[in-house]
Structure formats: C-alpha cells, structure tokens
N, C-alpha and C positions, 0 to 999 in steps of 0.2 A: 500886625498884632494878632494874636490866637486868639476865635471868637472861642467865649465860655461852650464845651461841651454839651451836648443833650444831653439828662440824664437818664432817657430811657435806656434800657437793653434793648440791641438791633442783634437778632439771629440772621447771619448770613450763608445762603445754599453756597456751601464752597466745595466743589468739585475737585479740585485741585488742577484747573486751566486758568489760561490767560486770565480771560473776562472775571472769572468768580476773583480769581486773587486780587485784579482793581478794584472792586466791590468791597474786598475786604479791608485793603487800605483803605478806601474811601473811606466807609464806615469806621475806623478808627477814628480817623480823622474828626470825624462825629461826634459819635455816642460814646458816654461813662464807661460803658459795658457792651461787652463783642462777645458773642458765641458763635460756632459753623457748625453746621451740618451738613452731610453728607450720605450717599442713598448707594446703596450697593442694591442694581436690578437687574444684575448679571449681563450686564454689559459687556462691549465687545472689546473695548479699549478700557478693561477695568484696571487695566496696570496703573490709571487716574486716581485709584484710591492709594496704590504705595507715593503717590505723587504729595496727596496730604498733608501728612505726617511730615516730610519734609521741608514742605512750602514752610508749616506754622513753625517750625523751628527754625527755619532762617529768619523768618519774619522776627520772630522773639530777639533771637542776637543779632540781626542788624539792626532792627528797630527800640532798642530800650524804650521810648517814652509811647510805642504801643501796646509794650508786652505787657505792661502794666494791667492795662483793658482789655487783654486777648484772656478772654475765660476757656469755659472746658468748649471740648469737640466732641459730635455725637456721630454717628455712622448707625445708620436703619438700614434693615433689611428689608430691600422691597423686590427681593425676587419673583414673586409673583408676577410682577410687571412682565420682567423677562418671560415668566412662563408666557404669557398670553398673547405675548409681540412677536410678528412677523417680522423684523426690520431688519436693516444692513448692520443695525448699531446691537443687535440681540442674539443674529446669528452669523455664519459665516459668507457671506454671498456677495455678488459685484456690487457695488455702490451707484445705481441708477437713478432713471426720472421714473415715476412712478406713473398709470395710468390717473392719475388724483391731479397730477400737473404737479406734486408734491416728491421731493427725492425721498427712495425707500431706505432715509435716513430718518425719516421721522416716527418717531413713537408715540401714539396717540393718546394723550394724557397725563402724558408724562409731568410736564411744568403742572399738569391743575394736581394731579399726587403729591408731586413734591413740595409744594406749597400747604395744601391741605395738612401732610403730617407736619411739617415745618410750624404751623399754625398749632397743629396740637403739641406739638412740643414746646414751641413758646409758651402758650397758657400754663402747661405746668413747669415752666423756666420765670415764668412773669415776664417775659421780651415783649414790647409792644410793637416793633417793627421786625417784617421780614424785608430781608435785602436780596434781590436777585440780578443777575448776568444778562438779563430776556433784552434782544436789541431787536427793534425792526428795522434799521439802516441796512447794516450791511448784515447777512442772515439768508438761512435758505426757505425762506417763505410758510414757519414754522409757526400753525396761526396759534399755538397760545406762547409764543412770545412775541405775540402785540399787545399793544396800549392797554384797547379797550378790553379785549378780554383778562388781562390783569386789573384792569378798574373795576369790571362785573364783580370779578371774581375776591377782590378787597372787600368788596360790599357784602358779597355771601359770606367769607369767613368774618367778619367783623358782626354780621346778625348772629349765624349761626356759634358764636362763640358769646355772643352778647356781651360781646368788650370790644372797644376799638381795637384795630389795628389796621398798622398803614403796611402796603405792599410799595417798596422806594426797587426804582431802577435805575439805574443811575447809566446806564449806558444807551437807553432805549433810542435817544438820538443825537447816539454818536456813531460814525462808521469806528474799520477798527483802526485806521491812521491815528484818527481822535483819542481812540481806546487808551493805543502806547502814548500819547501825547500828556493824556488823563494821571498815566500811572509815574511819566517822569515828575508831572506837575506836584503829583501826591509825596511821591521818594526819591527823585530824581534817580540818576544812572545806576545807584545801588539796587532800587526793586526794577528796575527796568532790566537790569543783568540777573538777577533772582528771578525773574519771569522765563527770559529764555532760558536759565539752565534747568530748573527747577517745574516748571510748571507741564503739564501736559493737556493738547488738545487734540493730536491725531486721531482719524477717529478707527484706524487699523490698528492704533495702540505700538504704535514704531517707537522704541526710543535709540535706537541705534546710531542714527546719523543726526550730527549735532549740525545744523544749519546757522547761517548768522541770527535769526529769528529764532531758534529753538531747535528741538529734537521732532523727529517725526519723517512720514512715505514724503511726503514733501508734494505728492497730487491729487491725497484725498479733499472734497473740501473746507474739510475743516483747515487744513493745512494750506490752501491756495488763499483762504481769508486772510488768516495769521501773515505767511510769506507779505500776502499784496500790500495790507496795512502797515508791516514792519518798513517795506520800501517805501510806503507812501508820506508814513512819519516822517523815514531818513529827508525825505526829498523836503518835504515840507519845512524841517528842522535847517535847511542848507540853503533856503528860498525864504525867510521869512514875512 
C-alpha cells in the first residue's frame, strides 16, 4: 500500500549523476513537492549540466505519477568556486592522491556551498528539506560527505536560518551495488536504464563510450565506483 506523502517541499542537489538522480526518485517517492538544484562551478565534467535537462524529462514521461510533483529546476552560478580551486575536477591535470591522503579530486567546500545556497534557496522556495547524494560507504574519502559533518552542518543552517530544516541522505550507508539496487527498488529496470543512458558521473566528462553501466573514461574514479557497483548489483541480483 502507498504510505500518505510528506507534505513538505524537499529541494534536491541534482547533478545530473547516478547518486543525485536516486535521491531524486527517492524524494518523489516522498514529498508533495520536488524541486533540484543545480551549481555550475565550472567544473571539469560540466557536460553533467547538459545531462540535466535530460534526466528531468525522462523522468517526467516515464514517470507520470512523479511528474506531477517534479516542480521547477534552478541552476546557480558558483563560479567562483572554480576560480579559487586547485583541483583535478576544476582544472585540467592527472587525477592523483594528494599530499592531504586526499585525491586532488576534491574541492574544499564545496558540499558546505552547495548546501548553504541550497538552504537559501529553499527558504525563499519554502522547501523544508534539502536532499543530497553525500555517501561515506563507498566514496573517495571526501570529509564533508560524512555523517557528522552534514549533522553539524543541519544544525548551523537550521539556527542560522531560524527555521527548521532537515539535511536527508539517503545514500550515506549504502555502497553503490546498494545504490543501483536502491534505484530498481524506487523504478525498477525503467529508471535503472534511464541512469545508464542518461545520467553522467565521469569525472573527465567522457560521454563517448556507452558501457554496460553507462557512458564514461571508464578509469577515472568516479567511473571504477559506478563500473564496480553496476557488477556488484548484477552479482548480487543473480545470488539472491
């Protein structure tokens, strides 16, 4: 039986990758009212914003009884970001381990930004939940998408906005086998084939070579997650 709906509005950070587009089934799934947003910070695989546009429109005509609650979509410029980052993911350079023990994949601030304007956008949307993709299972060791620093940080935009609001992750402890497993359970084979054609995660911004898992270099690691979870689903799904 369908439990009754939340009626809050839940703004979802949608990327246009894997993780964000389960998020945002999930959240249908959910809440009255769905909005995404989206951060253009001049990224290095920004070809993830024409990825979008597309996702939500499949989403809408395979999904009628979502499309209903899929509201509008925002896109903020946070170039700035990009001005001030060093990283693999902001400029052109090899994809390493960084002296930090951290790969210079990561961009420092980035999740407490996007959430931050996420939050001021909600308050003048009225959304009381932000929904984000942050996982520490399987992940490249990317400390603000952990737990607790999203728990902190629920707590700061909830005073500093002086209205509640909840930060939901709904992937935080799931590897990504789970992820796809997450997303048949939400749309079975229909969004699970909308994910591979339609979504992007590469983080060289490859869409040329269509994998069984997707498009993408196929060895960056964004791509070796995606790839290992996709088999690990398969196996999982064949071994019950």
């Amino acid at each position: 039986m369908q439990t009754a709906l939340d009626g809050r509005t839940a703004l979802v950070l949608f990327s246009g990758g894997q993780d964000s587009t389960a998020c945002l089934a999930w959240a249908l799934q959910r809440y009255a009212q769905v909005e995404t947003v989206g951060f253009d910070y001049g990224q290095r695989h920004r070809i993830e914003l024409d990825c979008r546009p597309r996702v939500l429109n499949e989403l809408r005509a395979r999904f009628p009884k979502w499309a209903a609650r899929l509201g509008p979509d925002h896109l903020l410029d946070l170039s700035l970001l990009g001005q001030i980052s060093d990283t693999a993911l902001t400029s052109q350079r090899a994809i390493e381990m960084a002296d930090s023990g951290l790969p210079n994949t990561f961009v420092p601030g980035r999740n407490l930004l996007f959430l931050s304007f996420a939050a001021t956008l909600a308050y003048r949307r009225g959304a009381a939940v932000l929904v984000g993709g942050m996982c520490e299972t399987d992940y490249s060791g990317y400390p603000d998408c952990r737990d607790n620093t999203l728990k902190a940080l629920q707590v700061a935009l909830s005073l500093g906005m002086d209205r509640p609001l909840v930060i939901e992750t709904p992937l935080m402890w799931l590897d990504k086998a789970q992820t796809w497993a997450l997303s048949h359970t939400l749309g079975g084979d229909a969004l699970n084939e909308l994910i591979v054609e339609h979504t992007h995660t590469c983080y060289l911004g490859e869409r040329g070579q269509r994998h069984p898992w997707g498009h993408g270099c196929g060895s960056c690691p964004a791509c070796e997650l995606r790839r290992r979870g996709y088999e690990g689903y398969l196996a999982r799904d064949a071994n019950p």
